[in-house]
C-alpha positions in Angstrom: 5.4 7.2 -15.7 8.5 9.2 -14.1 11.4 7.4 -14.7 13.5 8.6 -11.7 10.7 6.7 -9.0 11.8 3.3 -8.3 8.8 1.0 -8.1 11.4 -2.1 -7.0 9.9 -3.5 -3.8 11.2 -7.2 -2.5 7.9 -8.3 -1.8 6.1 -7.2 -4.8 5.2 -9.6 -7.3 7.8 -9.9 -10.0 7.4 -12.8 -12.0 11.5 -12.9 -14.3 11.6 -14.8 -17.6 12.5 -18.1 -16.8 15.2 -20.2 -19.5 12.8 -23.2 -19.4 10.1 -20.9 -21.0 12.3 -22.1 -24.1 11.8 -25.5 -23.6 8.6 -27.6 -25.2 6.8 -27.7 -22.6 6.0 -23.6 -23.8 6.2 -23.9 -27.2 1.6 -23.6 -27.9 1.9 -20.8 -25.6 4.4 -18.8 -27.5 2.5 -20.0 -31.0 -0.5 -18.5 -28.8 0.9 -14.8 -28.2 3.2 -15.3 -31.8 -0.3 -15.2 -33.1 -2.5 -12.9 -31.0 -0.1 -10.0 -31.7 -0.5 -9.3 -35.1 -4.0 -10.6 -34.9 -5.0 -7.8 -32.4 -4.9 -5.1 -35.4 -7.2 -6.6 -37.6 -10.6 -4.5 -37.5 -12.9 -4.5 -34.9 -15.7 -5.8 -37.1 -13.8 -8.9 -37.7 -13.1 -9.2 -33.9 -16.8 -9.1 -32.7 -17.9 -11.3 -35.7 -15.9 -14.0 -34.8 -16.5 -13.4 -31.0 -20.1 -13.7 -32.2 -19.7 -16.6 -33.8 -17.8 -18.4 -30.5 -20.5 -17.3 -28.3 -22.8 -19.2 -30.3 -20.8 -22.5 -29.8 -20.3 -21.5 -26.5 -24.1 -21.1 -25.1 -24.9 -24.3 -26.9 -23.3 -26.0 -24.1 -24.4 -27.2 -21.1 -21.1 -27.4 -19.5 -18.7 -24.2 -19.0 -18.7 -20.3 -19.2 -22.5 -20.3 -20.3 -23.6 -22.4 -17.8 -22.2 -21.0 -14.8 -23.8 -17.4 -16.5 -26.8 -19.0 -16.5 -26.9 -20.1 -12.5 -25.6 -16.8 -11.2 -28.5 -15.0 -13.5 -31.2 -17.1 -11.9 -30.2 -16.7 -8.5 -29.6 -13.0 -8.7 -31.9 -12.1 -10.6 -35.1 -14.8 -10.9 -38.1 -12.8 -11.6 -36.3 -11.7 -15.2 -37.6 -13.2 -17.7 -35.3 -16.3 -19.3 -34.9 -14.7 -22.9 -33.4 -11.7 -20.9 -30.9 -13.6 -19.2 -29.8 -15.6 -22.1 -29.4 -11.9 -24.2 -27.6 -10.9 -21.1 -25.3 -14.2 -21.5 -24.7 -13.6 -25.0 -23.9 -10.3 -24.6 -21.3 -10.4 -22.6 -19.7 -13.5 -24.3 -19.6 -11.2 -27.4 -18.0 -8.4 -25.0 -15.4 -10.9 -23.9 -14.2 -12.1 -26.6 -13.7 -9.0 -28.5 -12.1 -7.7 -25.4 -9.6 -10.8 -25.3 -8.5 -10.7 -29.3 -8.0 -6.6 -28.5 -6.2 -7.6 -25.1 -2.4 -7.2 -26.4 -3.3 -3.9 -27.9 -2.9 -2.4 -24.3 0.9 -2.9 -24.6 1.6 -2.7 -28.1 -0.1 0.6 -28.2 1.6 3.7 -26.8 0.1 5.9 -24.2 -1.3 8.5 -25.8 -3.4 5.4 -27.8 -4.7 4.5 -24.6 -5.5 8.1 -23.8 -7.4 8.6 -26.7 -9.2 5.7 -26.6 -10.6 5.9 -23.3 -13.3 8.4 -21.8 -13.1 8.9 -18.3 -16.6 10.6 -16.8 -16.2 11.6 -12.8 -12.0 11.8 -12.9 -12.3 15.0 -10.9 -13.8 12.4 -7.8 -10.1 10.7 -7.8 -7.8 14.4 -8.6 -9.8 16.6 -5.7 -9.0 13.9 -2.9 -5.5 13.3 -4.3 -4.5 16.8 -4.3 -5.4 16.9 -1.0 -2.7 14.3 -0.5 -4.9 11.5 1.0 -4.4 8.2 0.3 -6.6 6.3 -1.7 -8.0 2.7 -3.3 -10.2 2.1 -6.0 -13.0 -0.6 -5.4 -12.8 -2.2 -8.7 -15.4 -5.0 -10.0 -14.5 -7.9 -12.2 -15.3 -6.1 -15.7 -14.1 -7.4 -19.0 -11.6 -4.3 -19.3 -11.0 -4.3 -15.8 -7.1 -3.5 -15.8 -7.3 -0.6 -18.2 -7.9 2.1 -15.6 -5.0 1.6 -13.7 -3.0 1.3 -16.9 -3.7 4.5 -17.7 -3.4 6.0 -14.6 -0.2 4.7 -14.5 0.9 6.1 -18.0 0.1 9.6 -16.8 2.5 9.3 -14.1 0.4 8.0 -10.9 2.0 4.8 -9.0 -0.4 2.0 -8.7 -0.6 -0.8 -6.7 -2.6 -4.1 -7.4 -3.1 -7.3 -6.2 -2.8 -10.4 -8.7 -3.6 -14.5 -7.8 -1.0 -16.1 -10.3 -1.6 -18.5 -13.1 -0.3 -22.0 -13.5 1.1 -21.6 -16.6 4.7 -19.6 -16.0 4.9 -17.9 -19.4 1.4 -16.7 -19.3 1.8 -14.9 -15.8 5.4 -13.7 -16.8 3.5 -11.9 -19.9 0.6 -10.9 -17.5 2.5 -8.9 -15.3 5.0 -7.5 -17.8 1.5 -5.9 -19.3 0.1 -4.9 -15.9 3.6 -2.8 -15.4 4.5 -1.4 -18.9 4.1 1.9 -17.3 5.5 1.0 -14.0 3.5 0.3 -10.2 3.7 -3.0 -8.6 2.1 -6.1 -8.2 1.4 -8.6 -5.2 0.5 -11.8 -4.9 -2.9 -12.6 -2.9 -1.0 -15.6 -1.3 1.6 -13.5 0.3 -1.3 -11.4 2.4 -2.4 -8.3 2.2 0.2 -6.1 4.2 2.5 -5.2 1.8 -0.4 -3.7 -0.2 -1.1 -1.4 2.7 2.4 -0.6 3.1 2.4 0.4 -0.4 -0.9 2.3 0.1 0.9 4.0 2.3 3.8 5.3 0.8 2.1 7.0 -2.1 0.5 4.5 -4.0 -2.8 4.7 -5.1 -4.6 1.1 -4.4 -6.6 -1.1 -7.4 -8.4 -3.8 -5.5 -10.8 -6.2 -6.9 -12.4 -7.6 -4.1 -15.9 -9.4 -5.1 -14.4 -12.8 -5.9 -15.7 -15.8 -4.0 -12.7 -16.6 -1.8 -14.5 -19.3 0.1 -16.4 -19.4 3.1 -13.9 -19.1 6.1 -12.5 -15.6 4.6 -16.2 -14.1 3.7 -19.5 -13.2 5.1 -22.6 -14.4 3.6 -24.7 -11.1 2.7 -27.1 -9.8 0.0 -25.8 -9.7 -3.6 -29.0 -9.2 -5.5 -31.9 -11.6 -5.0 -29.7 -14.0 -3.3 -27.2 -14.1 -0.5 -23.2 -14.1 -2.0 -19.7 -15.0 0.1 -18.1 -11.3 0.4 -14.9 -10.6 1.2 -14.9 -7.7 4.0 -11.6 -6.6 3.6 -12.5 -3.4 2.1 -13.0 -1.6 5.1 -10.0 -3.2 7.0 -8.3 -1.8 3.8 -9.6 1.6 4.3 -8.6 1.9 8.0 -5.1 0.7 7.6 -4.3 2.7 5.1 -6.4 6.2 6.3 -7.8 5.6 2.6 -10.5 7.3 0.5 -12.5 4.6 -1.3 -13.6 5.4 -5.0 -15.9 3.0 -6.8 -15.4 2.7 -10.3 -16.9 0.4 -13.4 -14.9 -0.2 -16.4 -17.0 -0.3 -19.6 -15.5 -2.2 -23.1 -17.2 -0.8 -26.5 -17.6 -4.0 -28.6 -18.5 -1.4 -31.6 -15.9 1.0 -31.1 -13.2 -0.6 -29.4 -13.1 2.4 -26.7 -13.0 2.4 -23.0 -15.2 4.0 -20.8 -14.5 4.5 -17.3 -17.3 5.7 -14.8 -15.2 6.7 -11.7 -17.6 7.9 -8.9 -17.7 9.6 -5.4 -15.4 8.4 -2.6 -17.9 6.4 -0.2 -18.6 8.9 2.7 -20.1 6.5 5.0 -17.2 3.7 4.7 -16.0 2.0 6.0 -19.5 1.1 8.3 -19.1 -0.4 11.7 -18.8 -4.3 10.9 -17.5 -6.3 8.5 -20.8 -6.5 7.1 -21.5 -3.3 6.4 -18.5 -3.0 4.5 -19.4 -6.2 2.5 -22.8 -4.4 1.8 -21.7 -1.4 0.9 -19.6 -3.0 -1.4 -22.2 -5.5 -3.4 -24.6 -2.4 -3.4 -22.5 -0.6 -5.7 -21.8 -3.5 -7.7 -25.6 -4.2 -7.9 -26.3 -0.7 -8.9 -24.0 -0.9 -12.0 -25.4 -4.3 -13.4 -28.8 -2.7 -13.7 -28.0 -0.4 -16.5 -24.8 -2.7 -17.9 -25.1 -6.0 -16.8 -22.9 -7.7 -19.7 -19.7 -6.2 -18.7 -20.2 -8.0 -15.5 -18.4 -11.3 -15.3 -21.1 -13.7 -15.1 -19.1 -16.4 -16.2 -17.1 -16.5 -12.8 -18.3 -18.6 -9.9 -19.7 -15.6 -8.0 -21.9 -18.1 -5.4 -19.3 -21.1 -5.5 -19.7 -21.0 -1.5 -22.7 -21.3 -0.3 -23.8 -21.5 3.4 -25.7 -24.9 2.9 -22.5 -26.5 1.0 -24.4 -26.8 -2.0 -23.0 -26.9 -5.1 -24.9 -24.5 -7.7 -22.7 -24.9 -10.7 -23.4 -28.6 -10.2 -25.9 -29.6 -13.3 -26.9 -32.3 -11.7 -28.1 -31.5 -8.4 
């Protein structure tokens, strides 16, 4: 990233290291990323073998990331067949968790590591409206390798913008966010509202938004996600007005056999924002929809996509 631009903005996210991340209380979490560093080299093969063999454990349960899979599948999708939806489950388990023992590569590596192990198909969608000087955000799904796009764009020199929620534990978000800017762009916190993302937006920076969590009823609109009917948040198109901003769809992709990226940018969405809320919150789960047809296991199933539901029901409730 160009060294001369100064990313420094007051009411960016900017987590500092902290003297009581020396203290006990830290100690597991330094043994965890002591460990994970070196333990990010070892081969691939050993990485999805052992992912493998977690995933096993892991769908056994009735409790946890395989069970809340297993509710979202049947409500999104329930004329597939069950043995589909459990390969789907265990496929993107075995995704994950060779994703997460690679994780640290992404800042241990150098850039032109990242470059080379990433393919980018429809990049020319994102350079034609940039050299055209128009703003722009990415609509970005929740994808296992979700951050590695804008990593990437970043090493090359592009300022990005992102908004984070922060973690409880202190030491893990300070790491987070040193990761998210090893090539520079800034961070802000969902809690502190979404303005100074459009200012941001606004100055230059191109926007990375992932907006298809559940973020309760009282910020979303109920509208079709698949087979069933999903809290969306329609800030998109607000987004998109605010900021005069292009916005390009994209689906991040994680190789479990290769270790490689792939990054399926498409075409700026013409007809958006639409003229409600709604429409924007369609447009949006349409796109998402359209992805998890032909790769469904990089989706993150394992989230609780339909925690809010307009009856108050409880899905991930195994005993309802």
């Amino acid at each position: 990233m160009n060294n001369t631009r100064n990313d420094f903005d007051p009411k960016a996210y900017n987590p500092e290291f902290q003297k009581g991340f020396l203290t006990p209380k830290y100690w597991s979490t330094w043994l965890g990323i002591l460990f994970a560093i070196p333990f990010s080299f070892i081969p691939i093969s050993l990485h999805r073998w052992l992912a493998t063999r977690a995933t096993k454990k892991i769908m056994s349960k009735t409790r946890g990331q395989a069970h809340r899979a297993r509710v979202n599948l049947a409500h999104c999708y329930p004329d597939m067949s069950e043995s589909r939806r459990e390969a789907i489950i265990e496929k993107m388990l075995v995704t994950a968790g060779t994703y997460l023992m690679r994780f640290p590569l992404l800042t241990l590596r150098n850039r032109k590591w990242l470059a080379k192990n990433t393919t980018i198909n429809g990049l020319e969608h994102f350079t034609k409206i940039k050299e055209t000087g128009q703003n722009i955000i990415f609509l970005v799904p929740h994808t296992w390798s979700v951050d590695v796009f804008a990593m990437l764009l970043a090493s090359q020199g592009h300022p990005m913008c992102t908004m984070v929620k922060s973690q409880k534990n202190a030491l893990s978000e300070w790491a987070m966010s040193k990761q998210r800017k090893h090539y520079g762009g800034r961070l802000y916190e969902r809690a502190g509202g979404i303005k100074p993302f459009i200012k941001a937006v606004n100055e230059g920076y191109t926007g990375y938004f992932l907006p298809d969590q559940d973020h309760g009823p009282k910020k979303s609109v109920f509208v079709d996600f698949c087979a069933t009917t999903k809290a969306t948040l329609p800030v998109m198109g607000f987004l998109a007005k605010a900021s005069k901003s292009k916005v390009i769809p994209l689906w991040t992709e994680f190789d479990v056999q290769t270790g490689k990226f792939v990054i399926d940018v498409y075409p700026a969405l013409e007809e958006f924002p639409t003229d409600s809320p709604e429409g924007d919150a369609i447009a949006m789960n349409q796109f998402i929809e359209s992805c998890c047809e032909t790769k469904p296991e990089q989706y993150m199933w394992n989230l609780k996509v339909l925690a809010s539901q307009q009856d108050g029901k409880d899905l991930y409730n195994i005993k309802q």
